[in-house]
NUKE-810304 format. One record per residue (C-alpha): x, y, z. Coordinates in nm, 4 decimals. Layout:
<recs>
c1 X | c2 Y | c3 Z
...
</recs>
This chain:
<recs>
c1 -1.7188 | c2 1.6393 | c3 -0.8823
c1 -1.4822 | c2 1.4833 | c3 -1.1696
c1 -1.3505 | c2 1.1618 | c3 -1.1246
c1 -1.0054 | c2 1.1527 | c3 -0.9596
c1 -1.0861 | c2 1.4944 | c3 -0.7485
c1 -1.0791 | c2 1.4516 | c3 -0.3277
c1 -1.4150 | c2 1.5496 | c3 -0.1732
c1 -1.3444 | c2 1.8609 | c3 0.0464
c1 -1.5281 | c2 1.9787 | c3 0.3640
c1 -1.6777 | c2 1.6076 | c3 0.4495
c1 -1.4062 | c2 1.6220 | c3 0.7471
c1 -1.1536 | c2 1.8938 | c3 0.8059
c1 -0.8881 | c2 1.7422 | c3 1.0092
c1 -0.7762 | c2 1.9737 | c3 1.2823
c1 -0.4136 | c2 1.9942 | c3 1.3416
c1 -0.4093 | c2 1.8233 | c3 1.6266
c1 -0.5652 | c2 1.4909 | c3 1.4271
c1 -0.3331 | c2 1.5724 | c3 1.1575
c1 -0.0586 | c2 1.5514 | c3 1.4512
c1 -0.1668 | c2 1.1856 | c3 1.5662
c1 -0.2458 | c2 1.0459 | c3 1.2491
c1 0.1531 | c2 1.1684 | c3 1.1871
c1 0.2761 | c2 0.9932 | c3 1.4859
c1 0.1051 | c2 0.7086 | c3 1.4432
c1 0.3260 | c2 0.6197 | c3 1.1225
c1 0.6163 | c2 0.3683 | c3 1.1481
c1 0.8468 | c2 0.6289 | c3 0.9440
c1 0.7700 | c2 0.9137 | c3 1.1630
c1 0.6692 | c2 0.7997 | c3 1.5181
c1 1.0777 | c2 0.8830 | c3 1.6362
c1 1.0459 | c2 1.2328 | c3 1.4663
c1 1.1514 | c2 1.5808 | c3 1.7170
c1 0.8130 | c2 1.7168 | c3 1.8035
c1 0.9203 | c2 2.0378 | c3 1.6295
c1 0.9665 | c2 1.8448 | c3 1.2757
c1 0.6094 | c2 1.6251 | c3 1.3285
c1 0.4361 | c2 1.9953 | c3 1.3969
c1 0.6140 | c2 2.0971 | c3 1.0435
c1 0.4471 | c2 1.7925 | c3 0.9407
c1 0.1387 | c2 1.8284 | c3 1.0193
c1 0.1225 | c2 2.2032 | c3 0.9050
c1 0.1900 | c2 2.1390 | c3 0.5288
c1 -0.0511 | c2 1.7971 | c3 0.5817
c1 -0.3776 | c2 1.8291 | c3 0.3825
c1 -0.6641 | c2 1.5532 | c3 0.4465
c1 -0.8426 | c2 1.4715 | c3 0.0844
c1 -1.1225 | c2 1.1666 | c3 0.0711
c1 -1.0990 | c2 0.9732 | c3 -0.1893
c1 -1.3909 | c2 0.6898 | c3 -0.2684
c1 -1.3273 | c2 0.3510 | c3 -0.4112
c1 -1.2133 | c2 0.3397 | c3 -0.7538
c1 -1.0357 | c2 0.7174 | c3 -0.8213
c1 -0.7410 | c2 0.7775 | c3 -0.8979
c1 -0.4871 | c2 0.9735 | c3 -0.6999
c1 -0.3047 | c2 1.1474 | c3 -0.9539
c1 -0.4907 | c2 1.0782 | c3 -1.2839
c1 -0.3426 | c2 1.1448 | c3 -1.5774
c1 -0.0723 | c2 1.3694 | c3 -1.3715
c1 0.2883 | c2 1.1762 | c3 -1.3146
c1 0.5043 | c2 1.4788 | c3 -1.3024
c1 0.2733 | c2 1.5587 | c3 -1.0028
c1 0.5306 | c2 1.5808 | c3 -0.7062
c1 0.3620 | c2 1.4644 | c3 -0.3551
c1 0.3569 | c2 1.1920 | c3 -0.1225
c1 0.0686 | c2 1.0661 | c3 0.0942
c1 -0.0103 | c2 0.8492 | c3 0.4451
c1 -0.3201 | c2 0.6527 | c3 0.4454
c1 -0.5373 | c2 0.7549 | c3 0.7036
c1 -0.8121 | c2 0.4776 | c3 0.6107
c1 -0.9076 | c2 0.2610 | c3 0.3114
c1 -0.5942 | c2 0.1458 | c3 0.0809
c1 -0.4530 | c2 0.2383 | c3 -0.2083
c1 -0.3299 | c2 -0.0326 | c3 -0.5394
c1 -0.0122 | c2 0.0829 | c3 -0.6789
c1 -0.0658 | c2 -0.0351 | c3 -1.1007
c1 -0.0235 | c2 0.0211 | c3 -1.4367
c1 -0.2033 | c2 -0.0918 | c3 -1.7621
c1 0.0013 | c2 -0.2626 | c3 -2.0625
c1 -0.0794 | c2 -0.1056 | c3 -2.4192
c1 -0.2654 | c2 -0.3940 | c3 -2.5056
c1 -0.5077 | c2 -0.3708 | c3 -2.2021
c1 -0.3343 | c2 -0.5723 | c3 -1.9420
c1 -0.3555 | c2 -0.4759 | c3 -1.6043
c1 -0.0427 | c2 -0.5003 | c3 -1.3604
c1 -0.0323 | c2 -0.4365 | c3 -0.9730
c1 0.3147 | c2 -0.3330 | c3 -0.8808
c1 0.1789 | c2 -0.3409 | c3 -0.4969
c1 -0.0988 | c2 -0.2656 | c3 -0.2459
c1 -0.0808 | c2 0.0098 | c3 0.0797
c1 -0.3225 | c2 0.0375 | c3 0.3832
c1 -0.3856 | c2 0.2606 | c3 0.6402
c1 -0.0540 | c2 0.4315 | c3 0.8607
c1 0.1359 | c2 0.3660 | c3 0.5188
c1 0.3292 | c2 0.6013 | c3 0.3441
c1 0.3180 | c2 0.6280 | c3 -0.0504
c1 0.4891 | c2 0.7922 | c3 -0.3053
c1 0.8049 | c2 0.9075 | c3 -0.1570
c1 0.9988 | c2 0.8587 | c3 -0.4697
c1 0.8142 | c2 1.1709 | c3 -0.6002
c1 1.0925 | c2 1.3411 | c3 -0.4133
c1 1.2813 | c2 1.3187 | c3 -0.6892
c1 1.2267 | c2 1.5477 | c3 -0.9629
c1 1.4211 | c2 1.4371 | c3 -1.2091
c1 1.1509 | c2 1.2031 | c3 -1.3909
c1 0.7768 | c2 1.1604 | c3 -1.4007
c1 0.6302 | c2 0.8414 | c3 -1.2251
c1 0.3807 | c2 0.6771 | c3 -1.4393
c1 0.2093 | c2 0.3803 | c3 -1.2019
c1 -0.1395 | c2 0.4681 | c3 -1.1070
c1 -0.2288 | c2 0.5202 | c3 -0.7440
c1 -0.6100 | c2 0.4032 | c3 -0.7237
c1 -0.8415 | c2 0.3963 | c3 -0.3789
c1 -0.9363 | c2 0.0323 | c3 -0.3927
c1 -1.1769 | c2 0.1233 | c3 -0.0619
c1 -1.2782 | c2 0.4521 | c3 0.0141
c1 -0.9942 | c2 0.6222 | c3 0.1554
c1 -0.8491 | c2 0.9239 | c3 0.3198
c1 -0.5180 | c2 1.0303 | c3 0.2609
c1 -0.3135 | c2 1.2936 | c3 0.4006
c1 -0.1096 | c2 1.5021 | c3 0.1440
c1 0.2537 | c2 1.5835 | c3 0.2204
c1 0.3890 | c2 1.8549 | c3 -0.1158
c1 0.7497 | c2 1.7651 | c3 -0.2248
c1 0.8629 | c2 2.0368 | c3 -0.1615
c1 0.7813 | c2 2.1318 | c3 0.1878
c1 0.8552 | c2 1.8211 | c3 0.3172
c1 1.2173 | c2 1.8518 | c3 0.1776
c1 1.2423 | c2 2.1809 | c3 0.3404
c1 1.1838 | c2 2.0013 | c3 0.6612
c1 1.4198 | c2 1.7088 | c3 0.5984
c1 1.6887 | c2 2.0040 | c3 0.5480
c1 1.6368 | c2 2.1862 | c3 0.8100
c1 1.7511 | c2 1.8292 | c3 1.0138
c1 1.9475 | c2 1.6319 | c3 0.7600
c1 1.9564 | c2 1.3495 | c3 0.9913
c1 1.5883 | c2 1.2823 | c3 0.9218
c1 1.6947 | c2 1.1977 | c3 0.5806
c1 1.8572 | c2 0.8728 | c3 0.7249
c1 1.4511 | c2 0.7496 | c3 0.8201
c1 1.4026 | c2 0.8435 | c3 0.4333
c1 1.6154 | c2 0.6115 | c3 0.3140
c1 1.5774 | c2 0.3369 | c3 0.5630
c1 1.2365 | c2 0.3575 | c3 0.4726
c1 1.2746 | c2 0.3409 | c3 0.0619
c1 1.5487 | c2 0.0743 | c3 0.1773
c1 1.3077 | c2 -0.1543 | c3 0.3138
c1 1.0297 | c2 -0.0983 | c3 0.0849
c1 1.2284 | c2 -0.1832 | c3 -0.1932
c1 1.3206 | c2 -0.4970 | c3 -0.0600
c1 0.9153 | c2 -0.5650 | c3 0.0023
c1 0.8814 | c2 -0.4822 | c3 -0.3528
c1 1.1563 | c2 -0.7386 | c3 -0.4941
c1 1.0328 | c2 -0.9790 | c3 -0.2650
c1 0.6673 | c2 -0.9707 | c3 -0.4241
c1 0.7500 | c2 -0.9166 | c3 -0.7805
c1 0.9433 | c2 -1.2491 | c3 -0.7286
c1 0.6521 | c2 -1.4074 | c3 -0.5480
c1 0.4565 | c2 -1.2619 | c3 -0.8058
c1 0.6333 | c2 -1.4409 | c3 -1.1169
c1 0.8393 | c2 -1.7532 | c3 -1.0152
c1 0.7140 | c2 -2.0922 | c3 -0.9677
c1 0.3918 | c2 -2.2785 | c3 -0.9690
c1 0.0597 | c2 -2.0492 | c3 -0.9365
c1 -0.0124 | c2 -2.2101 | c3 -0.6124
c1 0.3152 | c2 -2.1372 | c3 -0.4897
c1 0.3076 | c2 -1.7728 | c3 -0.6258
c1 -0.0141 | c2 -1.7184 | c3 -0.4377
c1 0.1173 | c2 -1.8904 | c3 -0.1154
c1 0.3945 | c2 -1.6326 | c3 -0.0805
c1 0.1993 | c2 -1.3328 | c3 -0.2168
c1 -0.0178 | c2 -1.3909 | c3 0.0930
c1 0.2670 | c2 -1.4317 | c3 0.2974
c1 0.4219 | c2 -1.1528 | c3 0.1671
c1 0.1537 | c2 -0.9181 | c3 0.2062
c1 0.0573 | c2 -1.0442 | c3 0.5514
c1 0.3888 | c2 -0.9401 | c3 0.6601
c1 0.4067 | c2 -0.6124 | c3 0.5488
c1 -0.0014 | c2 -0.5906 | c3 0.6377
c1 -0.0689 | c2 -0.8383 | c3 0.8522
c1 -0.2805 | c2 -0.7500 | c3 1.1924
c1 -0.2681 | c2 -1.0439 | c3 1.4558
c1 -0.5620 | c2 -1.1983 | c3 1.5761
c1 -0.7002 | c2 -1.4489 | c3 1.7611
c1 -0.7604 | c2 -1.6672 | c3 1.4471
c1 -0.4944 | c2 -1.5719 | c3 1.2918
c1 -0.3286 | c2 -1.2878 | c3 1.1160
c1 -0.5661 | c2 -1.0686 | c3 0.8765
c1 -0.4396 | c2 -0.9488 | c3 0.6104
c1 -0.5346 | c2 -0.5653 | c3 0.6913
c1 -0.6722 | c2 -0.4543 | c3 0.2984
c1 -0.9551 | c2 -0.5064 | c3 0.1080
c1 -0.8429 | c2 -0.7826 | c3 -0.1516
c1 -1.0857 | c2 -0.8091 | c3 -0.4031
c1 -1.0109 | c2 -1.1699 | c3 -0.5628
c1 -0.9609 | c2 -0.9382 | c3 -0.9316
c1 -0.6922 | c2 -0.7656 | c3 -0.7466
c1 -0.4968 | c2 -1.0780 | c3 -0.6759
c1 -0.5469 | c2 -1.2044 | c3 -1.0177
c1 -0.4304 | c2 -0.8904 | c3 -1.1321
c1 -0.0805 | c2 -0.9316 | c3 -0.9124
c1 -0.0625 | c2 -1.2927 | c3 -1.0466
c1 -0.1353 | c2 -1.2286 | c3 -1.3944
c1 -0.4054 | c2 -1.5325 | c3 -1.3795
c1 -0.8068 | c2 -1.4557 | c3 -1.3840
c1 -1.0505 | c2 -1.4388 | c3 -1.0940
c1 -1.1615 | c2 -1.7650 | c3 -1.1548
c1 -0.8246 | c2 -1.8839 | c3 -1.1306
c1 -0.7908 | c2 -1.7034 | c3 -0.8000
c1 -1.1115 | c2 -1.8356 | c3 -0.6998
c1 -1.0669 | c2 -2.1965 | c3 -0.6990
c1 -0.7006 | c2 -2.1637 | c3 -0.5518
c1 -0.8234 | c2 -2.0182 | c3 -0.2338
c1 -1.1017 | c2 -2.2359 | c3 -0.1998
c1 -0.8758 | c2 -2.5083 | c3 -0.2173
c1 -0.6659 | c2 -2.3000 | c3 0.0791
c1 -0.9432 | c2 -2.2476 | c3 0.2545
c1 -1.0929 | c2 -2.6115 | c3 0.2448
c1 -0.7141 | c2 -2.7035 | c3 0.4018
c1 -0.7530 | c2 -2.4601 | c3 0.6636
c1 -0.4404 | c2 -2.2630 | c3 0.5780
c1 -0.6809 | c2 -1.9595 | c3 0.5106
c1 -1.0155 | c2 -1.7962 | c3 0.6033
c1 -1.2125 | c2 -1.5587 | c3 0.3471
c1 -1.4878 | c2 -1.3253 | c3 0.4418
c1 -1.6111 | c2 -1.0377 | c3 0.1712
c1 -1.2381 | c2 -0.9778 | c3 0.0330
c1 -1.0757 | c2 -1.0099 | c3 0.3266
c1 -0.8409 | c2 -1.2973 | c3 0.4237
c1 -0.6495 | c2 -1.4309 | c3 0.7523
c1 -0.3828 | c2 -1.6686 | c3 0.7344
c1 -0.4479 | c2 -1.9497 | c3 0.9615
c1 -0.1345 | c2 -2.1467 | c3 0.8585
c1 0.1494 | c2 -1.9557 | c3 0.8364
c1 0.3908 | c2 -2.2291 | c3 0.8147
c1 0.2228 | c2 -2.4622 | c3 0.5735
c1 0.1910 | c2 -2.1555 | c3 0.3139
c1 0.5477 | c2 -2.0932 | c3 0.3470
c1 0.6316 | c2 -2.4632 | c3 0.2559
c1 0.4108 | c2 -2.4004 | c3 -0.0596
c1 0.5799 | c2 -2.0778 | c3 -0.1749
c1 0.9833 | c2 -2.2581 | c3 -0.0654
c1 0.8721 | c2 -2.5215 | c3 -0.3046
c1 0.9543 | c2 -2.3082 | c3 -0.6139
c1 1.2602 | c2 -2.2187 | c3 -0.4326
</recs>
């Protein structure tokens, strides 16, 4: 199999798990049963492991995806070798709706950072579902609306003030948009490889390193194999608003 391919036949998804995976999203848990059933009919499940690429080399490729399982890193790589990660996605997320738009080709990277299984949603038939009931065009854009916010929000976390402050509200910032609540506190619900975050922060792993064992030390944050839950919500927030 070439790198960047989906592995087929592991797991055909029947319709009907194509169906709940659907209705599980955020974006399209309010959807008419007749529109999630259109849905789930042009849906097709592709596994992905750790490290591929989603579209490789392909940017004029027009398709958007929900995460089943796994996450995907949203990146791109400088000319001179620098790596940058516009943004991270986990499972019930969707990804790539701006490849509705045909008027340009997209050129981040979408890369499995965990194995993953996506379900594929074609451009195309998905738009001939929006039109057939416009008013699920308004979800669209609330959707885009609100992502695009997320994204402004981190590239400013990302970028502005002290590193310890940038990495106090990049973790606050991710744990909102994928933060599961637990009994010790809120886990951040990816796989965050500590090159990852160095890689959103511009700073090596050893930078990252010694920053979140100084978190961790404080009790503001637990680590365990690349994940993290935020234990102290409140005291990384007055980190990150110093740089405000």
């Amino acid at each position: 199999m070439a790198r960047g391919q989906a592995k087929q036949g592991e797991h055909r998804w029947s319709r009907e798990e194509r169906l709940e995976m659907l209705r599980s999203c955020q974006l399209f848990a309010a959807w008419p049963a007749a529109r999630l059933a259109d849905l789930a009919a042009i849906a097709r499940a592709g596994h992905y492991p750790r490290g591929t690429e989603i579209y490789p080399r392909d940017p004029r490729r027009r398709e958007a995806f929900v995460i089943v399982s796994g996450g995907i890193e949203i990146s791109r790589v400088s000319a001179a070798g620098k790596k940058f990660v516009l943004g991270l996605a986990g499972p019930r997320d969707v990804v790539g709706l701006v490849r509705l738009l045909d008027r340009q080709p997209i050129h981040f990277a979408y890369r499995a950072h965990a194995d993953s299984i996506l379900l594929h949603l074609p451009a195309d038939a998905l738009i001939a579902i929006l039109d057939a009931e416009p008013a699920l065009w308004r979800d669209i854009a609330l959707f885009m609306c609100a992502r695009q916010g997320d994204s402004l929000r981190l590239l400013n976390d990302q970028q502005l003030g002290s590193l310890e402050q940038r990495m106090a509200a990049t973790l606050v910032g991710l744990a909102r948009i994928h933060g599961i609540a637990g009994e010790d506190g809120t886990e951040l619900g990816l796989r965050l490889p500590q090159e990852q975050l160095g890689a959103m922060l511009g700073v090596t792993r050893q930078s990252v390193n010694r920053l979140l064992r100084g978190f961790e030390e404080a009790g503001l944050i637990a680590t365990d194999y690349n994940r993290i839950t935020i234990r102290d919500p409140l005291a990384l927030d007055g980190i990150a608003a110093a740089g405000d």
